[in-house]
PLY file of the C-alpha trace (Angstrom):
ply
format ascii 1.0
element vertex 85
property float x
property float y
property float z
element edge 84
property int vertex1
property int vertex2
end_header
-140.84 12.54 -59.94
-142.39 12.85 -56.71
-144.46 16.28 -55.50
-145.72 15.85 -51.88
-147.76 18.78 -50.75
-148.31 19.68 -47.02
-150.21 22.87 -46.04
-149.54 24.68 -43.05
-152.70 26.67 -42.35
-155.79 25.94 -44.82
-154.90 26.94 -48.43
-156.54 26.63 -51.61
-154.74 24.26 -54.25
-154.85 23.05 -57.58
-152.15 20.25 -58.85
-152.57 19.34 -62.99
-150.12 16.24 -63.82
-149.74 15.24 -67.15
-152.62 17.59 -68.67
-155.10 16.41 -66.15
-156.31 17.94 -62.99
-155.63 15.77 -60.08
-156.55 17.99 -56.92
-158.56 21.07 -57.06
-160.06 22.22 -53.34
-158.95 23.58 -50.26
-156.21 21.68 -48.25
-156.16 21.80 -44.54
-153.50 21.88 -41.83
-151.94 18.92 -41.81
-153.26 17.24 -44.67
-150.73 15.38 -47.23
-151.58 15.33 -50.78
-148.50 13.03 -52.86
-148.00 13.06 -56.83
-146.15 10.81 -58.49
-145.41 11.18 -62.35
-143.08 11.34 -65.24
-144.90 14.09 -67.18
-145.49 17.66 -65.88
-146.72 18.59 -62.56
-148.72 22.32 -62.75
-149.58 24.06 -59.66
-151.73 26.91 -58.48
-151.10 27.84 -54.56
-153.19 30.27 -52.63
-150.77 32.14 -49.89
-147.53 30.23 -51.19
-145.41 30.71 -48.32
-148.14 28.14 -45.75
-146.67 25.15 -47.66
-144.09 22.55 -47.08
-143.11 20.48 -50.00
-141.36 17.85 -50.92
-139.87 16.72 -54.68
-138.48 13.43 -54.46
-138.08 13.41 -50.77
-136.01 16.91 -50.75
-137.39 20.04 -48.98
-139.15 22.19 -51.77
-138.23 26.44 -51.77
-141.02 28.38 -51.20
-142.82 29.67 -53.89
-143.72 32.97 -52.86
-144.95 35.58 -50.31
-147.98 35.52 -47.98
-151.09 36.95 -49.61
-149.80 35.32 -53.25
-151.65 33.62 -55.55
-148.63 31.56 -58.01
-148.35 28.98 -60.37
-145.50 26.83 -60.89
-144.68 24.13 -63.68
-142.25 21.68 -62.37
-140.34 19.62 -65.10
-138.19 16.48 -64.78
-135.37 19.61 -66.22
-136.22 21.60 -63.93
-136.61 19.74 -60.50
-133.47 21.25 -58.83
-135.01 25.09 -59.30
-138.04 24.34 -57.01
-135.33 22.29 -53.95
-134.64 24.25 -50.70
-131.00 24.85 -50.73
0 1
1 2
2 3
3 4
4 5
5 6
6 7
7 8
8 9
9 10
10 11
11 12
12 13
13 14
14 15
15 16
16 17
17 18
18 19
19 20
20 21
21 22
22 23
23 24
24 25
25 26
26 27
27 28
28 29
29 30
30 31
31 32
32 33
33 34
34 35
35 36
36 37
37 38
38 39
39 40
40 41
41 42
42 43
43 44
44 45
45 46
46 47
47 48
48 49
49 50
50 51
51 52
52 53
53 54
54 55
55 56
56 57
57 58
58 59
59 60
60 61
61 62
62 63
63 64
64 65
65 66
66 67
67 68
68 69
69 70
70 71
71 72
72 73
73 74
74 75
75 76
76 77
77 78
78 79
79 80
80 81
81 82
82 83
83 84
């Protein structure tokens, strides 16, 4: 599984894959952070709706609405529930 975070505006992130915090900071405009895993890949997003992502090289839904802080688990299971459609 691939997770591929791109922030629109500054936003604060943090990514845990497999148990293990990988990114914990705030992301800029146009920075790229990419994940790649088979386990679990946990995220905490400041102001949800400044994100693009990307799972496995599909658009990713937004998460949730300006001002939000959320938290999303994404699961090999559960990829499709987090794709743009």
């Amino acid at each position: 599984m691939k997770v591929a975070l791109h922030p629109l505006d500054a936003c604060w992130v943090r990514v845990t894959v497999g148990g293990r915090v990988r990114l914990a900071r705030v992301m800029l405009a146009g920075e790229r952070e990419e994940f790649e895993t088979t386990a679990t890949c946990s995220s905490r997003l400041a102001t949800p709706r400044h994100w693009l992502t990307g799972l496995n090289g599909e658009p990713g839904r937004a998460l949730g609405a300006a001002g939000q802080v959320v938290r999303a688990t994404i699961r090999r299971e559960t990829l499709d529930d987090f794709i743009a459609r």
